[in-house]
ROFIMAR-279666 format. One record per residue (C-alpha): residue in one letter; x, y, z. Coordinates in steps of 0.001 Angstrom, whole numbers, padded with zeros to 6 digits. Layout:
+-----+---------+---------+---------+
| res |       x |       y |       z |
+-----+---------+---------+---------+
|   a |       X |       Y |       Z |
...
+-----+---------+---------+---------+
REM end
This chain:
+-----+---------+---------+---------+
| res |       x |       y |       z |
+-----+---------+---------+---------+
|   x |  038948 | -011331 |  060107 |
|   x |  039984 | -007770 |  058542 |
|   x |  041666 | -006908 |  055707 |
|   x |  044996 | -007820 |  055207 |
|   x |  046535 | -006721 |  051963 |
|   x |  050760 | -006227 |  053357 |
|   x |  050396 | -010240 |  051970 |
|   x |  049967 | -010957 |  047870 |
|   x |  050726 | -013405 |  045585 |
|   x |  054006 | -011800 |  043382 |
|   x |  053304 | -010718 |  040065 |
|   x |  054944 | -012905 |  037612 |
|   x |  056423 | -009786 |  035061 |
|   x |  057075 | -010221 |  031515 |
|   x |  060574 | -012054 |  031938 |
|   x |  061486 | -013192 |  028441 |
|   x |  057589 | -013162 |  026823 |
|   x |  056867 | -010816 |  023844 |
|   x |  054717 | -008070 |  024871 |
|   x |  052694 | -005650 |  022946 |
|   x |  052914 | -001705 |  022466 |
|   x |  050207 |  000082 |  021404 |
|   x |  050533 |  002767 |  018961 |
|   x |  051554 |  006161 |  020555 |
|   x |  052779 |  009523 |  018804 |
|   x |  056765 |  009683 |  019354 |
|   x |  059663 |  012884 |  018590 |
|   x |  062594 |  011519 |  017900 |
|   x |  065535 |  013989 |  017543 |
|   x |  069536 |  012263 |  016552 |
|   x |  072818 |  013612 |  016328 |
|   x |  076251 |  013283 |  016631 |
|   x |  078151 |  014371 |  019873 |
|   x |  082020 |  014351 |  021016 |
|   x |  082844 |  011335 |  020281 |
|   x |  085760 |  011038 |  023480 |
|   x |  082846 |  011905 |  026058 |
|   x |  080773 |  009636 |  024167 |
|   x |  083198 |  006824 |  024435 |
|   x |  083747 |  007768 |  028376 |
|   x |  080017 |  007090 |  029582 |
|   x |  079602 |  003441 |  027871 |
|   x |  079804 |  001147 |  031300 |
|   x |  081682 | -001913 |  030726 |
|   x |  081476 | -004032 |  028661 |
|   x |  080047 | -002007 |  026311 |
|   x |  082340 | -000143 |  023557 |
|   x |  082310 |  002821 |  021587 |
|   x |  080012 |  003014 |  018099 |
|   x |  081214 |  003537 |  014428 |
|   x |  080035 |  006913 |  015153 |
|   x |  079140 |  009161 |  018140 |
|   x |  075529 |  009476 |  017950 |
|   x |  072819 |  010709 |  020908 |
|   x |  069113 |  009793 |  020204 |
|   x |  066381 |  012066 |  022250 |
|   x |  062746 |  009899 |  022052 |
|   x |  060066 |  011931 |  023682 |
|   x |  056880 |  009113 |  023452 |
|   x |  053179 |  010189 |  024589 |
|   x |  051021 |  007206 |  026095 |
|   x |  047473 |  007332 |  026063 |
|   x |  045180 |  004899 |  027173 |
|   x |  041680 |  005257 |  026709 |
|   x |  041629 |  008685 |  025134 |
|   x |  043938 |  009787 |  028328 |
|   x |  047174 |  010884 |  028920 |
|   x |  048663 |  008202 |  031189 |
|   x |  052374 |  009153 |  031082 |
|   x |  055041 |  010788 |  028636 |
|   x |  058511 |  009806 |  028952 |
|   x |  061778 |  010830 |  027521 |
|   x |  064715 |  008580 |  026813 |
|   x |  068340 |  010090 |  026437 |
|   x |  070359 |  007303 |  024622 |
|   x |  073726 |  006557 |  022795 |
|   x |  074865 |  004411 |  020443 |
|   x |  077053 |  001420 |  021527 |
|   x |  078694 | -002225 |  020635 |
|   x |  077932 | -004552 |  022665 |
|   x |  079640 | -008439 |  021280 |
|   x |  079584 | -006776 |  017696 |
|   x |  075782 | -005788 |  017989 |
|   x |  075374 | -002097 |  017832 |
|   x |  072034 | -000720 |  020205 |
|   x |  071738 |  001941 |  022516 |
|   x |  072964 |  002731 |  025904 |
|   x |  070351 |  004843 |  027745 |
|   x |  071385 |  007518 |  030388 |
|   x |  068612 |  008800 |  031735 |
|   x |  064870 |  008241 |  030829 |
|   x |  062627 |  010906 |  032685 |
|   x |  059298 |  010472 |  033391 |
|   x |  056315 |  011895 |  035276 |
|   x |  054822 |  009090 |  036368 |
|   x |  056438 |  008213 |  039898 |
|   x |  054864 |  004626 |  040324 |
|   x |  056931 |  003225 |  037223 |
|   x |  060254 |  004222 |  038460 |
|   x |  060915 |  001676 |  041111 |
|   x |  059257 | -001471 |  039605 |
|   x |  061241 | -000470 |  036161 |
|   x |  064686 |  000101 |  038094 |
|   x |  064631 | -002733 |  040151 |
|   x |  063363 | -005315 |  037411 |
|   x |  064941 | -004312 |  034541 |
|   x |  067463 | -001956 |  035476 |
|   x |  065718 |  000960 |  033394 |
|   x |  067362 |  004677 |  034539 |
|   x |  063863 |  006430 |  035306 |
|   x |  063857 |  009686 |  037248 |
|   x |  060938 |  012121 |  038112 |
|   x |  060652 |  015216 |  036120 |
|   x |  058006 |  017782 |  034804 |
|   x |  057338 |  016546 |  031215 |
|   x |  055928 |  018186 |  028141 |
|   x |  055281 |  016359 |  024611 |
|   x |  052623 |  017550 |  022163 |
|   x |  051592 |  018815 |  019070 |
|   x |  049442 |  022095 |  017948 |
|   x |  049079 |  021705 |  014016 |
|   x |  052294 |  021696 |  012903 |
|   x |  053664 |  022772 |  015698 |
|   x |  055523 |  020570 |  018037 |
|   x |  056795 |  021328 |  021392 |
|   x |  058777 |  018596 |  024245 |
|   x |  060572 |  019253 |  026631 |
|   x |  061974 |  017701 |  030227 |
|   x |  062067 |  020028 |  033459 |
|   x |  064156 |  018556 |  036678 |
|   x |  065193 |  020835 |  039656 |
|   x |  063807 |  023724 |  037936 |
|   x |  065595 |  023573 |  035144 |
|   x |  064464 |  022500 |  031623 |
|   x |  067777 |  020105 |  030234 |
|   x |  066111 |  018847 |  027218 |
|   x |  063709 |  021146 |  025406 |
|   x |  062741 |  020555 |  021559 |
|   x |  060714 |  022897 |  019473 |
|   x |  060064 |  022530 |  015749 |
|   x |  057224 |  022105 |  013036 |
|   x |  056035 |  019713 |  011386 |
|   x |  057498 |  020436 |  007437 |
|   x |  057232 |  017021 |  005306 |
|   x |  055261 |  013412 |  005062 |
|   x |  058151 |  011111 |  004795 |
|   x |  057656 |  007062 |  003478 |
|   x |  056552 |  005298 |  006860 |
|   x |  059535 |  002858 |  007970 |
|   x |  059089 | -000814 |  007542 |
|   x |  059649 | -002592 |  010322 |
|   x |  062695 | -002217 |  012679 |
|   x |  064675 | -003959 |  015009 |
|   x |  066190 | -001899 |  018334 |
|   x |  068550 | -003106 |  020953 |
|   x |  068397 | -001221 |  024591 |
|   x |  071415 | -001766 |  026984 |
|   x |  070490 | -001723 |  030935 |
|   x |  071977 | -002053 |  033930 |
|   x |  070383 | -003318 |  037590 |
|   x |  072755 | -003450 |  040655 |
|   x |  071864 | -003541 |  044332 |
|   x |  074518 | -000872 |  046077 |
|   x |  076474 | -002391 |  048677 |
|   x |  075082 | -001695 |  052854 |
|   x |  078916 | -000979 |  053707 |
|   x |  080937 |  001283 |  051788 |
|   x |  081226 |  001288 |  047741 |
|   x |  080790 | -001508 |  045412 |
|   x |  077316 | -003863 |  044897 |
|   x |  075752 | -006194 |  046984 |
|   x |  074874 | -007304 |  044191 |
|   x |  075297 | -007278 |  040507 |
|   x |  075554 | -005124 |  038236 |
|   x |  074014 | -007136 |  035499 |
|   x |  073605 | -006368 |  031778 |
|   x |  069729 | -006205 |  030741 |
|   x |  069029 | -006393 |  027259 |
|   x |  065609 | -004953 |  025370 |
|   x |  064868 | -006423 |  022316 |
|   x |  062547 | -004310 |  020610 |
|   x |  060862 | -004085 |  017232 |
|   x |  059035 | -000560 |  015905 |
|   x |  056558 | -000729 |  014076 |
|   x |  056066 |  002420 |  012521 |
|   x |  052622 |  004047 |  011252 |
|   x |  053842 |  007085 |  009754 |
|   x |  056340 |  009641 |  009751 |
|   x |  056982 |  012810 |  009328 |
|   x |  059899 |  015149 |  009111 |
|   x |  060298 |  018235 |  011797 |
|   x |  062855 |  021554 |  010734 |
|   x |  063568 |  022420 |  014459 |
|   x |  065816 |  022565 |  017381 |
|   x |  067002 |  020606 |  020322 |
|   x |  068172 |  022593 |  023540 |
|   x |  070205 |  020426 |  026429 |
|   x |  070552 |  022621 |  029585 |
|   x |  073092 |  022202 |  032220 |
|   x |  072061 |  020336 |  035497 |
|   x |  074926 |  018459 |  037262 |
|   x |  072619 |  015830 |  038596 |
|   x |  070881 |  015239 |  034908 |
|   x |  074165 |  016199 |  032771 |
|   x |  072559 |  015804 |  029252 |
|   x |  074448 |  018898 |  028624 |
|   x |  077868 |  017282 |  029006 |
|   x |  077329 |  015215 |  025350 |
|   x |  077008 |  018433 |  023312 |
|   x |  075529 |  018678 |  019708 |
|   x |  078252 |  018803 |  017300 |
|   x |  075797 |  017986 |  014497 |
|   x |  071846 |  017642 |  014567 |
|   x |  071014 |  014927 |  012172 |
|   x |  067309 |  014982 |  012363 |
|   x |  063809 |  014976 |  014123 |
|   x |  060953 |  012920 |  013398 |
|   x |  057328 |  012623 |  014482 |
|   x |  056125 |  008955 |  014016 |
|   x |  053360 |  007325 |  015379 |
|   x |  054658 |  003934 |  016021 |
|   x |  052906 |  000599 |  018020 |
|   x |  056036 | -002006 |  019112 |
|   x |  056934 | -005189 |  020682 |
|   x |  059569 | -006632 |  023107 |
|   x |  060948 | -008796 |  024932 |
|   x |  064140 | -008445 |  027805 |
|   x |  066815 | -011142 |  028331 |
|   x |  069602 | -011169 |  031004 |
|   x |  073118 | -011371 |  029506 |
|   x |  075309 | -013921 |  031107 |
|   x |  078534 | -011671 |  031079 |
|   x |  080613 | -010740 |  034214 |
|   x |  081148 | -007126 |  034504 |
|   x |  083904 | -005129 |  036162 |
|   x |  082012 | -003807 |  039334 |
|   x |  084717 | -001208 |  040180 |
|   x |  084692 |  000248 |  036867 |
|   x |  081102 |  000549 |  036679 |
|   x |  080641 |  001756 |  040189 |
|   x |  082094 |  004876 |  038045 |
|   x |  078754 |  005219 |  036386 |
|   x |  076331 |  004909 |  039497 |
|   x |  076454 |  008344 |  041317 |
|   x |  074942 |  010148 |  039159 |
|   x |  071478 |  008222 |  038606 |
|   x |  070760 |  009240 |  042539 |
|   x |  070609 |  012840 |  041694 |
+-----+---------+---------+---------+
REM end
């Protein structure tokens, strides 16, 4: 009998176990936005943070000595049940088999794109290229050693959603993923730089514009995880709203 391989056991995923991160060299750039526009792309239930602010995490993953993949996420702040975390928009990458698996398991907003994260001395370049166009670009250098974090919890806000066959709406979902993360930082280091958000209608970083840059870091940070589903019913037809744009 030949090969058959259309047939495999599934693969059991990391449902609600703790997994491991190893340590990989990360640019993190924050700062504060509009706060109406801000407010206007949190899908329900979510609700608007204390204060407007965008975070911009280029992270570099190695394995082996190799580059295996860099990724960018573009995330804002948000409440979710009195908890603040982060709502991300977008998270580019240039590895095309992750964005699929991540999407449809966990809900996690991956698209394609040229990507560019790394470091020459002090010098530190990232940047994210879709359609031609570079949307998120940050250039800076390396200026201080700053005390290495202890520690940290983060909270990640996802959605998954099967669109409907006929006409708008889900066939399922949309369901609120949560990522419960903890960094573990190794060191840290301040960056005097800039970040640069280009206009592309189908990536619209540009559309939450820096009112005030708060900082960028360079850490080299391992982590661990774990994701949970939220048992919370969400207004479909209000977050239908927020759907177009991560086919684009």
């Amino acid at each position: 009998m030949g090969q058959n391989r259309w047939i495999q056991e599934p693969s059991r995923g990391e449902g609600g176990s703790v997994v491991p991160f190893p340590a990989c060299p990360r640019l993190e750039v924050t700062y504060l936005t509009d706060p109406g526009v801000l407010a206007s792309v949190l899908p329900p239930p979510l609700e608007p943070p204390p204060e407007p602010r965008v975070h911009v995490r280029f992270t570099r993953i190695e394995a082996n000595g190799h580059l295996h993949e860099i990724v960018c996420s573009f995330l804002v702040d948000a409440l979710y049940r009195g908890t603040l975390g982060q709502h991300c928009l977008v998270m580019p990458i240039d590895l095309a088999d992750a964005i699929a698996p991540s999407r449809e398991r966990y809900g996690e907003p991956k698209k394609l794109a040229q990507m560019e994260f790394a470091r020459d001395g002090s010098h530190v370049h990232a940047s994210v290229t879709r359609q031609g166009v570079t949307i998120i670009e940050v250039v800076g250098d390396v200026t201080a050693t700053l005390p290495t974090p202890a520690p940290y919890p983060l909270t990640h806000f996802w959605y998954k959603f099967l669109p409907a066959v006929e006409g708008p709406g889900f066939d399922a979902g949309p369901f609120l993923v949560v990522l419960h993360q903890t960094m573990k930082p190794e060191s840290a280091e301040q960056v005097e730089g800039k970040l640069v958000l280009r206009d592309l209608p189908g990536t619209p970083v540009a559309d939450l514009p820096v009112v005030e840059q708060e900082s960028i870091r360079y850490l080299l940070t391992s982590s661990e995880y774990h994701h949970t589903l939220e048992d919370v019913e969400i207004d479909a037809a209000e977050y239908a709203k927020h759907v177009a744009v991560q086919y684009r």
